[in-house]
N, C-alpha and C positions, 0 to 999 in steps of 0.2 A: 554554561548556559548554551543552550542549541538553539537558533530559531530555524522553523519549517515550511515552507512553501509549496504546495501541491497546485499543479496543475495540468489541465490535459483531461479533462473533463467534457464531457456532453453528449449529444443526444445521437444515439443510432441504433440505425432495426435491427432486429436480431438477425445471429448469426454476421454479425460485423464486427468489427477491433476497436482497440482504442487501447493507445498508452497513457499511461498515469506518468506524471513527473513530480519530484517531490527536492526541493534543492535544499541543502542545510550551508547555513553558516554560524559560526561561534566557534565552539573547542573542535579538536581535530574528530574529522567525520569518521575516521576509520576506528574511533574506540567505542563505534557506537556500535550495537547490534539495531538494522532498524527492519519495520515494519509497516504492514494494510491494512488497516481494519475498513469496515464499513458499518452504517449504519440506515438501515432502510425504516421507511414508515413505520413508525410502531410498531418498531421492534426495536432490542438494543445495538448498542453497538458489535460488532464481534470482529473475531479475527478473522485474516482474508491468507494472511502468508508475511513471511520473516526471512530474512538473510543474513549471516553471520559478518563480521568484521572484515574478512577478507573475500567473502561473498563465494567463500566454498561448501558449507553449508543453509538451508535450505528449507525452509517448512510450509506446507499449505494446507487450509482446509479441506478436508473432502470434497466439498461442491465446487470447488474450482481447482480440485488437479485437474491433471493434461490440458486445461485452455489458458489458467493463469501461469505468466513466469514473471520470477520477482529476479531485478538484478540490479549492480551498482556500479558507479564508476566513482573510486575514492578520489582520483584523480579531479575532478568535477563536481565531487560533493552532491551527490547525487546518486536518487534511488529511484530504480520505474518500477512500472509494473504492468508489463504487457498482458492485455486481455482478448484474448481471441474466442471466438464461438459464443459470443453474450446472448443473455437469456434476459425475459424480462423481468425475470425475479435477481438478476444482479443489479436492476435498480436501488442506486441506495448512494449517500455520503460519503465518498469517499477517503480518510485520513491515515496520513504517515505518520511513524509516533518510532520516538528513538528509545533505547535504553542501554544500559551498559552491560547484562546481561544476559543470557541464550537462554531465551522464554516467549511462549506465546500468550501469556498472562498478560491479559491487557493492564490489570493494575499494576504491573511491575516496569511499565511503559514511564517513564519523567516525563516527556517531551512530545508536543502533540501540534501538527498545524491544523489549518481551519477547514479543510476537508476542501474536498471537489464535487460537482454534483456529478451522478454518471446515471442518465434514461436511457433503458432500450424499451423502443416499442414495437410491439408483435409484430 
């Protein structure tokens, strides 16, 4: 069992930053492949970017290469996810979600915290 904690959430104009933090505790963090999803207004949820066990490999979605970087520190149990260059259509829920697998398949995700909220306004 993993539990998840995100936070590092909130409101900034565009073209501004913000990191996400997301901390695990339970079984050891490094057998986890974890991940970003988001979920904005009425739409689903979707992935955001994923980082491998040792956090040598690396996945993002098209609308946020080159401004999103996913990274972790196994030492600290701990996963960000630095967002630079936000737009206002990156508004949305933010949520870490672990799995034991190398997949961007949200249903293949076990473990899921309660999201952060992240606004950028024009």
């Amino acid at each position: 069992q993993v539990q998840l904690v995100e936070s590092g959430g909130g409101l900034v104009q565009a073209g501004g930053s913000l990191r996400l933090s997301c901390a695990a505790s339970g079984r050891t963090f490094s057998s986890y492949v974890m991940a970003w999803f988001r979920q904005a207004p009425g739409e689903e949820r979707a992935f955001v970017a994923s980082i491998g066990w040792s956090g040598g490999s690396t996945a993002y979605a098209n609308s946020v290469k080159g401004r999103f970087t996913i990274s972790r520190d196994n030492a600290k149990n701990t996963v960000y996810l630095q967002m630079n260059s936000l737009k206002p259509e990156d508004t949305a829920v933010y949520y870490c979600a672990a799995t034991t697998t190398w997949t961007i398949v949200q249903a293949m995700y076990n473990y899921w915290g309660q999201g952060t909220q992240v606004t950028v306004s024009s």
